[in-house]
N, C-alpha and C positions, 0 to 999 in steps of 0.2 A: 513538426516531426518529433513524434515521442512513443517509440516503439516498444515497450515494456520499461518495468515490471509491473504488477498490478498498482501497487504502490505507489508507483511514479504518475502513471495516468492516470489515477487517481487527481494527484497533483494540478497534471496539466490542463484536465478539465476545470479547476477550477479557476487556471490562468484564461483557459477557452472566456470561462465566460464571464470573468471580466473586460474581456474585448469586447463579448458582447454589449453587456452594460456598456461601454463607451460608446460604441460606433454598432446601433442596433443593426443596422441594415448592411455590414461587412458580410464578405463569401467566408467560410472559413472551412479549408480540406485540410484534413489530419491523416498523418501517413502513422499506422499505427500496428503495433505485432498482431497477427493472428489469436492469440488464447486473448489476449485482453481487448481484442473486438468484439471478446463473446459478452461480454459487459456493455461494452462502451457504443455499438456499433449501429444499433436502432436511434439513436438520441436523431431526432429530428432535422433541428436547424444546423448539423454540419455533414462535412460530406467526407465518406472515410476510404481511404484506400490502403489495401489491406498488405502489410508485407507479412508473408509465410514464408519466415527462415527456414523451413523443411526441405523447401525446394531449391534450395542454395543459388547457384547464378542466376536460375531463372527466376527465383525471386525480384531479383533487381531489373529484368525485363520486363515480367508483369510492373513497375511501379512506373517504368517509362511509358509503358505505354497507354496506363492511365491517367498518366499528366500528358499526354499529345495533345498540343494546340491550347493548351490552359497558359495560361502567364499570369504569377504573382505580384503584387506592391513586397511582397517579403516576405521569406521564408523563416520561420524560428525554428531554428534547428537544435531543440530541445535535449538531444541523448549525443551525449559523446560518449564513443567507443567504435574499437574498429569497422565494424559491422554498419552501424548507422553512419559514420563518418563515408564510406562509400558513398549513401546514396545522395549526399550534399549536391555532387555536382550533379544530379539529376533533377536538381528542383530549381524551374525555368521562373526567375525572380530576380526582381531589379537587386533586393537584397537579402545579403544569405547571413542572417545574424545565430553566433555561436557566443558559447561560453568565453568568458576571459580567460588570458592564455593559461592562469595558473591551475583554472578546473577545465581547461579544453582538452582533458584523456584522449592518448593517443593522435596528437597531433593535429587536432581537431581545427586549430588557429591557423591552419594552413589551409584551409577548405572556406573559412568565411570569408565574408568582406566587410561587415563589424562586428564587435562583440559587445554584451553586456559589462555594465559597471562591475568594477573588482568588491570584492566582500570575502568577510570571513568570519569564520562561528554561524552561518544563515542554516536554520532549519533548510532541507529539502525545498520544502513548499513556496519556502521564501527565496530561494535561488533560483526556482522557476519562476516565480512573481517579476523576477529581475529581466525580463522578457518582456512582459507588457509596459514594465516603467520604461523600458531602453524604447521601448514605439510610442511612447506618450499615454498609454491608457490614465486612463482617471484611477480614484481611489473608489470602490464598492467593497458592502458587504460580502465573504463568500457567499458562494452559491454552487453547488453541484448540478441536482437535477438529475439525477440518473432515472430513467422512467423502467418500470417495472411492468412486466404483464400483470394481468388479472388472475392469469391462473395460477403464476407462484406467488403473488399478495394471497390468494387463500389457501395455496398451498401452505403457506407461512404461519396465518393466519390460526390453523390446524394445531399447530404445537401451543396456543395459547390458553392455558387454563385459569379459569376464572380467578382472582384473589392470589397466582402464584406469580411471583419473578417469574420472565424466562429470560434464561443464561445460555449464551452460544460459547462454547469452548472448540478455539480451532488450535489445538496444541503441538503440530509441526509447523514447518516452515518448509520451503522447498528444499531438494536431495539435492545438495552438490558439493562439491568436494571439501571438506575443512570448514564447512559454512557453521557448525558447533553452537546454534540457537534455540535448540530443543530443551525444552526442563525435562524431566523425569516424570514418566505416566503414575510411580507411586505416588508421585508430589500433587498432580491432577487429582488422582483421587479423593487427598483429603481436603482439598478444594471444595471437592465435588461434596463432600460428607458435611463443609460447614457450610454449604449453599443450604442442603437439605437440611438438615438439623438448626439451625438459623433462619433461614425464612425461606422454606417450602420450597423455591425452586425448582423449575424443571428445566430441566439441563441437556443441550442437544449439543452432541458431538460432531464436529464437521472437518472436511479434510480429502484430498484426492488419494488418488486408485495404490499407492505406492505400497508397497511390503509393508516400510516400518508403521506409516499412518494406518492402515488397517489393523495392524495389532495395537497400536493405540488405543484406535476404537474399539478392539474387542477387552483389552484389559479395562478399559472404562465405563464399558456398556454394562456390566455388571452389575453396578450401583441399582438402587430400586430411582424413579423418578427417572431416569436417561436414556435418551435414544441415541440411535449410533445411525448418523446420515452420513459417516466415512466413504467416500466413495460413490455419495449417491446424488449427487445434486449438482446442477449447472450452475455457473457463474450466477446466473440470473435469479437463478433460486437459492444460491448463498448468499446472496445480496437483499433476496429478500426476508430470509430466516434473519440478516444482522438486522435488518429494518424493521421488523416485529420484536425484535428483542429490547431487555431492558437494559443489559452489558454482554460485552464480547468479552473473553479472557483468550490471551494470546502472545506468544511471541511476534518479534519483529516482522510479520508478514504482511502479506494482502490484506488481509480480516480487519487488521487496525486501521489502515485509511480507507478502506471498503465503508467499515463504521464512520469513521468520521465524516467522510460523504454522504450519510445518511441519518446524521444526529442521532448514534445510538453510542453511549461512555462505553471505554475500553479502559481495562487494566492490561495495559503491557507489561510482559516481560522481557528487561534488559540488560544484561550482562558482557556480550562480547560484541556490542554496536549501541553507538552513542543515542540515546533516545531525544536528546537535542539536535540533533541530523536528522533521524528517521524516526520519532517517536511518532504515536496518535498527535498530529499537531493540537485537537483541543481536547485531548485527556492525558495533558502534561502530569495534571494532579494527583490523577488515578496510577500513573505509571513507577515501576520499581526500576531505578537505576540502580545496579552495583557495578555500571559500565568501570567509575575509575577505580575500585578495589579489586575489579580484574584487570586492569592499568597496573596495577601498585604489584598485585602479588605473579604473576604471568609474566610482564613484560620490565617490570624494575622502574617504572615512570609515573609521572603524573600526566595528567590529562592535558594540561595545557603543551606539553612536550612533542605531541604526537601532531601526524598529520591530521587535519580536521577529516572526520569522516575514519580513519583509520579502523579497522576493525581487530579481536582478540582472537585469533586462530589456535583457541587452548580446549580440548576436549572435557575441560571440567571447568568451565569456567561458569558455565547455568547454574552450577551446584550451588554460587555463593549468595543465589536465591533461594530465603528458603520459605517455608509454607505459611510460618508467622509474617513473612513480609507482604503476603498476597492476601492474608485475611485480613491484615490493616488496612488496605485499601480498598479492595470488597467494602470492609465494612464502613470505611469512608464514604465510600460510594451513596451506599444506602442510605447512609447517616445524612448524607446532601439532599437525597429525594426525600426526605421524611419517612423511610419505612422502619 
């Protein structure tokens, strides 16, 4: 059970199939959010049951009553928070395995019957992993596997021009309250100006339907070389724009482990969330921390002081990214591929 964020399922699939790898011939049902079924929810070999928080109680009906008559060897009960924590006792398992108590959010330790080994400082991905160690899985390469249609592989395929980089820039994060992970769209621009004037790039702008993300896209689609697909493309099809692409640039969002499930580098941007918790897990290198100088100058602390995972609820804390530290890594980037 691992019901959002894109991010996070991201994650879990690649726990998914490490159990694969172990135990090829396992059942495996993943109870999983509605938006991140639109990704996840064709993959073949597992079988997905869909929770639509839209529908609030009934929500938690429909998941009963597509586990009728199923019984599990164990349940991983991957998301603590209140919302997921309901639906624990609905999942019919010899064992309902949860976070250890000190990441069991919202009382989560009350609803399992064991928990994963304790840890601390573990990326994301590796406090999921801590799931399949606590069942015995073996050790494998990752693996994703996201399967893509044909028509958004050439949809995709479309924006590739002969001889140029192409660069996905997704430069909001989702709308929620005090979440303050957004750079500055003048600061995209001149991004955008050393992509084109540095090696050719063509540069496709992506992002959902929301006010601020469309004016994003419109202040950036300006650029000569850019298309603005703000608003215009399914999961499916941003997934497969990342996967035709040479680099994503992006804050803390979906986009970065989207890409990294699909072996395409990411320059993150991160400022007010630890990119050792939630960075691109394999584009450490490519990534801009000034997480602890907005530690230092926001909150009066260092970084070891804080809750792991803790975040900077300071409206200018992106700022102390600034456009030289993106073109250092860009240019890294490139500098790695030989361009």
């Amino acid at each position: 059970m691992r019901l959002s964020a894109i991010g996070d399922t991201c994650h879990a699939l690649a726990v998914i199939r490490r159990l694969q790898d172990t135990w090829p011939d396992s059942d495996i049902t993943w109870i999983i959010g509605r938006t991140e079924a639109g990704l996840m929810s064709d993959i073949p070999d597992i079988d997905f049951v869909v929770f639509d928080k839209s529908r609030g109680r009934a929500a938690y009906h429909d998941v009963r009553a597509a586990l009728a008559g199923r019984h599990f060897d164990v349940a991983l009960c991957m998301h603590a928070s209140m919302r997921a924590n309901f639906l624990i006792r609905l999942l019919p398992a010899d064992v309902r395995l949860g976070f250890d108590r000190r990441r069991a959010r919202d009382f989560q330790w009350l609803l399992t019957s064991r928990r994963i080994a304790p840890a601390r400082g573990e990326h994301a991905m590796e406090a999921m992993m801590g799931f399949a160690t606590a069942i015995g899985a073996g050790e494998h390469a990752l693996r994703w596997d996201i399967p893509l249609p044909e028509a958004d592989r050439a949809f995709a395929a479309g924006y590739r021009a002969s001889g140029r980089p192409l660069v996905v820039i997704s430069p909001c994060t989702s709308q929620r309250a005090r979440n303050y992970r957004n750079w500055g769209a003048a600061n995209f621009a001149a991004i955008i100006d050393h992509l084109s004037r540095r090696y050719g790039a063509r540069v496709v702008i992506t992002g959902g339907p929301s006010d601020l993300e469309i004016e994003y896209g419109s202040r950036l689609a300006s650029a000569e070389g850019v298309d603005n697909l703000v608003g215009a493309t399914t999961l499916k099809r941003l997934a497969a724009l990342i996967a035709e692409a040479d680099l994503v640039i992006c804050p803390d969002s979906g986009p970065a482990h989207i890409a990294t499930a699909l072996g395409t580098g990411v320059v993150g941007l991160y400022a007010t969330s630890n990119p050792s918790r939630t960075g691109p897990y394999l584009s450490q290198k490519y990534t801009i921390n000034r997480y602890p100088d907005a530690i230092s100058r926001y909150l009066g602390k260092n970084v070891a002081d804080l809750r792991w995972g803790q975040r900077v609820r300071h409206a200018d804390a992106m700022d102390l990214i600034t456009v030289a530290d993106v073109v250092e890594k860009i240019d890294l980037f490139f500098d790695d591929r030989g361009n």
